[in-house]
C-alpha positions in Angstrom: 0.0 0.0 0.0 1.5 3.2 -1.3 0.2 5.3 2.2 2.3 8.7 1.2 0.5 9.1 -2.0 -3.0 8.4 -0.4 -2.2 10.9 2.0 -1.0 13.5 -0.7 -4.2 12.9 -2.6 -6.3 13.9 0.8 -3.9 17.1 1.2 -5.2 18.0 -1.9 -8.9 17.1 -1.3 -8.1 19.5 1.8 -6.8 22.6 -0.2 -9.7 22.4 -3.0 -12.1 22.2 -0.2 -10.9 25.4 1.2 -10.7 26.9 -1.9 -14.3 26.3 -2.6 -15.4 27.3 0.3 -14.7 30.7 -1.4 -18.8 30.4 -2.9 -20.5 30.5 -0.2 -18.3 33.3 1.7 -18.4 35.1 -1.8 -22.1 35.2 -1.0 -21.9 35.9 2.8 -20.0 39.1 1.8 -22.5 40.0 -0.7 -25.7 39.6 1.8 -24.3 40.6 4.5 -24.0 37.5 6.3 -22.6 36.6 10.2 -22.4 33.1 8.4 -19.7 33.8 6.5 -17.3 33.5 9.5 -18.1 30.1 9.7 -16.8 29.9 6.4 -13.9 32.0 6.5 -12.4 29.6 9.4 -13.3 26.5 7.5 -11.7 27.6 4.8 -8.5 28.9 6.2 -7.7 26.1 8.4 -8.9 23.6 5.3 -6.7 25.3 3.1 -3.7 25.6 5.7 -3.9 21.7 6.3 -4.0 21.2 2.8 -1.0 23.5 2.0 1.1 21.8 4.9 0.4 18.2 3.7 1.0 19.1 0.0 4.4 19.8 0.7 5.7 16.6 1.9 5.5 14.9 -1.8 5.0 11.2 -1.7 8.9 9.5 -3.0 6.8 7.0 -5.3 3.8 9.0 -7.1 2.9 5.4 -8.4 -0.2 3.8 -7.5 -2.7 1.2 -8.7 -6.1 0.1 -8.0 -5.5 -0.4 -4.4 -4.4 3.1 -3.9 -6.9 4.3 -6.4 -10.1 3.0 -4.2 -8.7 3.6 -1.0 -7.9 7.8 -2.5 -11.3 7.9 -3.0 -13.5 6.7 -0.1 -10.6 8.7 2.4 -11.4 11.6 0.4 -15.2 11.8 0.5 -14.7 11.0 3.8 -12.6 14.0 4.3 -14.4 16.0 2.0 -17.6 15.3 4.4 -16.2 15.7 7.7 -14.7 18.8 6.5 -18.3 20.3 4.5 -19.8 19.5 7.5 -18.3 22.3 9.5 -20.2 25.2 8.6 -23.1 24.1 9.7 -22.4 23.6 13.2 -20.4 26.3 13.6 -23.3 28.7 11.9 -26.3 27.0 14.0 -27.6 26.1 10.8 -27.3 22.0 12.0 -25.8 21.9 15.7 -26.1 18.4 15.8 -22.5 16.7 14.1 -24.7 13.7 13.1 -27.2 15.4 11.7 -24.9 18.1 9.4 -22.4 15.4 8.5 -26.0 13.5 7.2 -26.9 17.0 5.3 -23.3 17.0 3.6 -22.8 14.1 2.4 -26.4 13.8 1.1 -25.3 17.0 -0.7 -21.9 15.8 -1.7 -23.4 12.2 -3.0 -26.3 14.3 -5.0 -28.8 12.7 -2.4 -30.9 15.7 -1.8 -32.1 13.7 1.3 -32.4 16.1 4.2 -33.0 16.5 8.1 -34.2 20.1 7.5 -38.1 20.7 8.2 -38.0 23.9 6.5 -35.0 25.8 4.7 -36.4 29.3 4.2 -35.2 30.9 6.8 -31.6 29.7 6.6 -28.7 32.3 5.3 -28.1 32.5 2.3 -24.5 31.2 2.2 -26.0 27.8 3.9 -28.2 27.4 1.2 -25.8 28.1 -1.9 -23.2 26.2 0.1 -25.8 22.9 0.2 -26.3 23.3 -3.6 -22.9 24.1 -4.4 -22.0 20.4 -2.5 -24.2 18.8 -5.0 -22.5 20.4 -8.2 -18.9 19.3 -6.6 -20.0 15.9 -6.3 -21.8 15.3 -9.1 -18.8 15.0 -11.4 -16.3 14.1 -8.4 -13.8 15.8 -7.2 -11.0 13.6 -8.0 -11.9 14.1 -11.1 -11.6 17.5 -10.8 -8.0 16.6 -9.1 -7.1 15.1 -12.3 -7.4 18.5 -14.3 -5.0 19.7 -11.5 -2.0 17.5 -11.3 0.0 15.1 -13.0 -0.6 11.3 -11.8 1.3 8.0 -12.5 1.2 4.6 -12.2 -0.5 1.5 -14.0 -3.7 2.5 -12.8 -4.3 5.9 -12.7 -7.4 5.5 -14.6 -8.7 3.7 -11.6 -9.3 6.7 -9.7 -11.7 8.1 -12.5 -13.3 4.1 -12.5 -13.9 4.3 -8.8 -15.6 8.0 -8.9 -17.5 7.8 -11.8 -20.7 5.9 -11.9 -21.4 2.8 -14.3 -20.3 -0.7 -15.2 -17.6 0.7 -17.0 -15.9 3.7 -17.4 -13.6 4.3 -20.7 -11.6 7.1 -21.7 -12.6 9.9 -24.3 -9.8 10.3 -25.3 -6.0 8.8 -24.6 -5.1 10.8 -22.2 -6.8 10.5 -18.5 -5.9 13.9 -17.7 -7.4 15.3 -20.9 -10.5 13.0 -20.3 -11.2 14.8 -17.1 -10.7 18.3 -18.7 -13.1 17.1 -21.5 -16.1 16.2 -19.1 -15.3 19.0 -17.1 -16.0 21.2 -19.9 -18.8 19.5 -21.2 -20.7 20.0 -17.1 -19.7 23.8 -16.8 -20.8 24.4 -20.7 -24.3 22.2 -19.3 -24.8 24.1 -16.1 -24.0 27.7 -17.8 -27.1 27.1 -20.4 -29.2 26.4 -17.4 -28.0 29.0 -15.4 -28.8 31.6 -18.5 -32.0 30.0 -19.2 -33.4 30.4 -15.8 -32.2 33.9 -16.0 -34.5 34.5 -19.2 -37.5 33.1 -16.9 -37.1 36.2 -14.4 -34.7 34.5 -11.7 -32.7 36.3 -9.6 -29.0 35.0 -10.1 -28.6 33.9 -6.7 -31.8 31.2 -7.2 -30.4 30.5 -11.1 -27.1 29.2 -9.4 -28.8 27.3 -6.1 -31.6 25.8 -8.9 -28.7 25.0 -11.4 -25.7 23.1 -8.5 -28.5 21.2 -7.7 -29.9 20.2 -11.2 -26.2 19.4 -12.6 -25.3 17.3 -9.8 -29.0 15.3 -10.1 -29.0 16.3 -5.9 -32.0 18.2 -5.5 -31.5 20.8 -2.3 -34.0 23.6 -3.2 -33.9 26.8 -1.9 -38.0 27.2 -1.0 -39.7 24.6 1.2 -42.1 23.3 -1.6 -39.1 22.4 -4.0 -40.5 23.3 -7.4 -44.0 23.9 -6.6 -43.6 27.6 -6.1 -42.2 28.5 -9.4 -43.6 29.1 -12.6 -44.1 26.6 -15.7 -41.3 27.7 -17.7 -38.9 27.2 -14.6 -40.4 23.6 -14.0 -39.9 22.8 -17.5 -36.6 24.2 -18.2 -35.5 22.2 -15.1 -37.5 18.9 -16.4 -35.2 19.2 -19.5 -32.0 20.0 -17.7 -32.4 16.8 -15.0 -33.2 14.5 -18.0 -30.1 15.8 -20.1 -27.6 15.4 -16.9 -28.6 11.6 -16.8 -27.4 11.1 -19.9 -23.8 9.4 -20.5 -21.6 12.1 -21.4 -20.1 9.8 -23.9 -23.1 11.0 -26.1 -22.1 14.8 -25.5 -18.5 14.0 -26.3 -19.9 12.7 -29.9 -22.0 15.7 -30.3 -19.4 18.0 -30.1 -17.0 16.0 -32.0 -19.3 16.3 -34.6 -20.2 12.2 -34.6 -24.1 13.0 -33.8 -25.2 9.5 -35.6 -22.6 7.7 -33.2 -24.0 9.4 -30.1 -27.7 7.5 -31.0 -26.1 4.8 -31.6 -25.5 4.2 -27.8 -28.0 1.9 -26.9 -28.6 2.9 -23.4 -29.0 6.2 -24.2 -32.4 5.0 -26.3 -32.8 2.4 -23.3 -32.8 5.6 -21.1 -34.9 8.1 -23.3 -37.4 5.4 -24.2 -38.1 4.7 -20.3 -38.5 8.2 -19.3 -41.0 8.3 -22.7 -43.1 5.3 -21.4 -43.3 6.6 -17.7 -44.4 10.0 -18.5 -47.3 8.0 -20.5 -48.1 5.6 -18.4 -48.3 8.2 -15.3 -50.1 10.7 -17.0 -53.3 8.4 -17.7 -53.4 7.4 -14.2 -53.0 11.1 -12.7 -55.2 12.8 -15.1 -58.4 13.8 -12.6 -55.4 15.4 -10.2 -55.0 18.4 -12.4 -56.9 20.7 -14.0 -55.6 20.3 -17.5 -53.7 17.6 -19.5 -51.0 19.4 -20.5 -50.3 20.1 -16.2 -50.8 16.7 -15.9 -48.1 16.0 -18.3 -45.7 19.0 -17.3 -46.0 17.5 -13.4 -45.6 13.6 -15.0 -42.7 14.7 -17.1 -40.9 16.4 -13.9 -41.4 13.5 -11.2 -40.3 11.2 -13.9 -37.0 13.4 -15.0 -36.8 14.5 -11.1 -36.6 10.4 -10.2 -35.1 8.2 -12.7 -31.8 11.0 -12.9 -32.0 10.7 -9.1 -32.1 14.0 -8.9 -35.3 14.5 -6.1 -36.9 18.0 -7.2 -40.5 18.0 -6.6 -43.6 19.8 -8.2 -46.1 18.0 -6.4 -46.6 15.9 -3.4 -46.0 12.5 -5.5 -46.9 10.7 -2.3 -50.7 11.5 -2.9 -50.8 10.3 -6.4 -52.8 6.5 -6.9 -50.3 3.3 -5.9 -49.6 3.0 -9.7 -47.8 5.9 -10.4 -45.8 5.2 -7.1 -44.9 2.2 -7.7 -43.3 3.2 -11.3 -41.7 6.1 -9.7 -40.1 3.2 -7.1 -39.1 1.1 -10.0 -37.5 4.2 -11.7 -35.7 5.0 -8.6 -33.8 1.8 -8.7 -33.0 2.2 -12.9 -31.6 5.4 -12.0 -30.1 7.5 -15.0 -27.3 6.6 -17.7 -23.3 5.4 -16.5 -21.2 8.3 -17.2 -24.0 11.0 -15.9 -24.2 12.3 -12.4 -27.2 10.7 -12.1 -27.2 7.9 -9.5 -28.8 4.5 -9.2 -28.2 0.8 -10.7 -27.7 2.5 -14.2 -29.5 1.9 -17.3 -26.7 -0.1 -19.1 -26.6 -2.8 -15.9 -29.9 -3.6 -16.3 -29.7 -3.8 -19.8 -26.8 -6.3 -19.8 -28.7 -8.1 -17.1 -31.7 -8.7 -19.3 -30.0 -9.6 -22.0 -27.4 -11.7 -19.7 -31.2 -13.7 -19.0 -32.0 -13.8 -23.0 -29.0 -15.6 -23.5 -29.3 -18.1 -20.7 -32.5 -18.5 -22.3 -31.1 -19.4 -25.5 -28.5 -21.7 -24.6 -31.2 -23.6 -22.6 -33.6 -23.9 -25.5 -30.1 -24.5 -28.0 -27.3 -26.2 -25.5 -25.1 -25.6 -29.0 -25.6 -22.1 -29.4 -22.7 -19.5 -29.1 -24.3 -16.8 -27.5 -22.5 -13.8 -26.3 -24.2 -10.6 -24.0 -23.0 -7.1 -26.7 -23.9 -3.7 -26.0 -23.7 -0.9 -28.9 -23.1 -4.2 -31.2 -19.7 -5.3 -29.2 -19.4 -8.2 -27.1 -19.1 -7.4 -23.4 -16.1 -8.2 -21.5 -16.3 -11.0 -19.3 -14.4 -8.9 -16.5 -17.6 -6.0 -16.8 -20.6 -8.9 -16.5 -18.5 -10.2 -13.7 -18.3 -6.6 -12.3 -22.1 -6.0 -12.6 -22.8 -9.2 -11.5 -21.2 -8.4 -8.0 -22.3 -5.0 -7.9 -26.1 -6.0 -8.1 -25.1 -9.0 -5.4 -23.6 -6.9 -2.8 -26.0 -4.3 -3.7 -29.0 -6.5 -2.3 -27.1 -7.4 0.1 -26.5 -4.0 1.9 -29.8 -2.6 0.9 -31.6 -5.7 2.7 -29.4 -5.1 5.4 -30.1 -1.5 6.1 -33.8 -1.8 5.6 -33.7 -4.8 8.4 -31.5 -2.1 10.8 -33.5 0.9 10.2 -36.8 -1.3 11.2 -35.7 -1.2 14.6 -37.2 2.6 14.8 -40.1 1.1 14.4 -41.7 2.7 11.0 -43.6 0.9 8.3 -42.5 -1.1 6.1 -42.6 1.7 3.2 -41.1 4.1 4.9 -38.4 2.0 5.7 -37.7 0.8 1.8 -37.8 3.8 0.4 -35.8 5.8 3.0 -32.8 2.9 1.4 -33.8 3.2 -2.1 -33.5 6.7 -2.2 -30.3 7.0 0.1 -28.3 4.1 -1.7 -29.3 5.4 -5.5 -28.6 8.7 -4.2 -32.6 9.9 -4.9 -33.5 12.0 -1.9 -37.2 11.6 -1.6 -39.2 8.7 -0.7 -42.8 8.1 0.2 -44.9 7.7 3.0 -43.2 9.5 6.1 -40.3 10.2 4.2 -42.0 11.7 0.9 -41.5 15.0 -0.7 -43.3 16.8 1.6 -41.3 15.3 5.0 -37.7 15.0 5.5 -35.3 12.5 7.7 -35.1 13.6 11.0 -37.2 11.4 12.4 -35.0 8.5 12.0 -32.5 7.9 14.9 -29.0 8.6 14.9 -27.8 4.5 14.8 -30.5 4.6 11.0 -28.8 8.1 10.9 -25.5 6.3 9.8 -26.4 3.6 8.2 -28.2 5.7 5.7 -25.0 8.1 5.6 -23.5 4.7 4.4 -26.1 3.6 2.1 -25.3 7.3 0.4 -21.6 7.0 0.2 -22.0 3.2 -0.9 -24.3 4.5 -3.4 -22.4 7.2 -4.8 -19.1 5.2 -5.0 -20.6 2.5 -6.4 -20.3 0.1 -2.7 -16.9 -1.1 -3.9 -14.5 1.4 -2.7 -16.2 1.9 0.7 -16.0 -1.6 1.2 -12.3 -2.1 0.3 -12.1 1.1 2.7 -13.9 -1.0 5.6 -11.8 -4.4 4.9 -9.0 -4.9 7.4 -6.7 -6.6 4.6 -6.8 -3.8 2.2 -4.6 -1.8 4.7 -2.3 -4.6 5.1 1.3 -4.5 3.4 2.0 -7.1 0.9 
């Protein structure tokens, strides 16, 4: 285990997180805030521990996939503890527990929160809860990849082990270049929204709150009704944004490389733009008599659906209320979750894909013990080392998520509470139903559900494989 570059890697987690921290007292200093303090001392001694580290450079910069998983749960660990400072020092969240659960459901794009109302909050909290889901959503590693020049055989491995999906592959030759390219691609993304919102009569302070938490596919509002308080032309503007974030930004890549017929040729892309199509359909007949008109009923179908499936958690409309049909497709969609290669969280279109067509074949070879038969996505065969990958994500992923749901039942809440409250902490979703639906938050659970759902959000987020090698006693051993 190459320790001195792990700990290098976290010095530099520490120094970017002091250096964003520069938002949110940006904004203090603009409105006037007391809550910019809280900020200003975060950032300092963040920065000032990140400088000190930095200096000591690592004698062997080499690492591989060991050091790349480990770098990247101690970081969002880091990144979390550190987040969660402003909060308690502002008031905000006294409780450590329950800001360290508000920050890293910001920083894993949950949205979940422990806030009954968020209103009356400064101004600086709020930007700085929206602003965690912008940073996350692409990862800050790969942000650190921009920054600095890594080696080693595996230095892809810290992009594989931030970035959500089966497999992650490089845009270009180059990791570092790769980073800069998707980096690009978010900011140039998030500006259009930003603008657009602008052009529906936003002031620039809601633009950017509405905008962090769209691009990351978190779902923080600034008002305590989410969505419901703004106009159409916001609600749709967003609908479009939260669906266009799920997407693999393979398909953006293609678009701006001028490939547009290879960007449709991505199968899970029409996988993921046919599902949202059906949804919206399917949820729309069987919501009709709740609004007055059909093309609300559609605009409030189309939202919940984009909102859900991208795991993003915006809400127009206490979905909790709507008929046990359209819930139950909304749960279903939770679990699909949005493209690999978005920010959007959950199992991922192409897994399930590969899964159903993993069962096709097994069919096949049943029915024709002499078949050939091989499992290809975008018309290429899929490695056996990515089926086997998927294979143990879903696994372990029923295994934690049955877990949780057994632990949290010791509070004592129903059975649907206690589901969704997993499902939409480990696919990163925010919302759930029943007591914790749109219109409710977390709080009630205890502080020992408290953690496990902080872990169900940081399992979710890195994909449960890099939390767990962080967790195993033998990963730390030397070899």
């Amino acid at each position: 285990m190459n320790y001195g570059i792990i700990f290098y890697l976290a010095g530099w987690i520490m120094l970017i997180c002091g250096c964003l921290m520069a938002v949110p007292l940006l904004t203090a200093v603009i409105y006037m805030e007391k809550a910019g303090f809280a900020f200003l001392i975060t950032m300092v001694f963040s920065f000032l521990a990140g400088t000190l580290i930095i200096r000591k450079k690592p004698r062997n910069k080499v690492f591989y996939i060991r050091e790349s998983y480990i770098a990247v749960a101690v970081s969002w660990l880091l990144l979390s503890l550190v987040g969660c400072v402003p909060f308690i020092l502002t008031g905000s969240i006294p409780s450590f527990i329950n800001a360290l659960f508000e920050t890293v459901s910001g920083f894993t794009t949950t949205g979940a929160s422990i806030l009954s109302a968020v209103e009356g909050l400064p101004r600086s909290i709020l930007i700085w809860r929206s602003f965690t889901h912008w940073i996350g959503g692409m990862g800050v590693l790969v942000f650190l990849l921009t920054l600095i020049p890594l080696t080693g055989g595996f230095n892809m491995g810290l992009m594989k082990a931030e970035s959500p999906g089966p497999s992650v592959s490089r845009l270009v030759p180059k990791v570092r270049t790769t980073a800069v390219i998707l980096y690009q691609i978010y900011f140039v993304l998030t500006l259009t929204q930003v603008a657009l919102l602008l052009l529906g009569g936003l002031p620039l302070y809601d633009c950017l709150c509405l905008s962090f938490g769209t691009a990351g596919t978190g779902g923080f509002g600034i008002l305590n009704d989410s969505f419901g308080s703004y106009s159409s032309y916001i609600q749709i503007v967003t609908t479009i944004f939260m669906i266009l974030f799920g997407v693999n930004f393979n398909v953006y890549f293609f678009i701006k490389s001028f490939k547009i017929k290879s960007a449709f040729l991505i199968e899970e892309f029409r996988y993921y733009l046919c599902t949202i199509l059906i949804a919206v359909v399917l949820i729309t007949a069987n919501v009709r008599s709740f609004f007055p008109t059909l093309g609300e009923t559609i605009k409030h179908a189309a939202f919940q659906v984009g909102s859900i499936i991208t795991t993003t958690g915006f809400s127009t409309a206490d979905f909790d209320q709507w008929p046990s049909f359209s819930k139950t497709i909304l749960v279903m969609l939770m679990f699909c979750g949005a493209c690999a290669g978005s920010t959007g969280g959950g199992i991922k279109v192409s897994r399930l894909a590969m899964l159903v067509k993993s069962v096709s074949k097994e069919i096949q070879i049943y029915l024709h013990p002499n078949i050939v038969k091989k499992v290809k996505m975008d018309g290429k065969v899929v490695p056996h080392e990515t089926m086997r990958a998927t294979n143990i994500f879903l696994t372990v992923y029923i295994v934690i998520f049955a877990a949780s749901v057994l632990i949290i039942s010791l509070d004592n809440f129903d059975v649907t509470t206690n589901f969704t409250a997993v499902a939409a902490t480990i696919n990163n979703i925010g919302p759930g139903l029943s007591k914790v639906g749109p219109a409710c938050n977390f709080d009630l659970f205890s502080t020992p559900s408290k953690l496990i759902l902080i872990f169900d959000m940081l399992a979710g987020r890195l994909e449960i494989i890099p939390l767990l090698m962080f967790i195993t006693p033998r990963t730390w051993k030397r070899f």
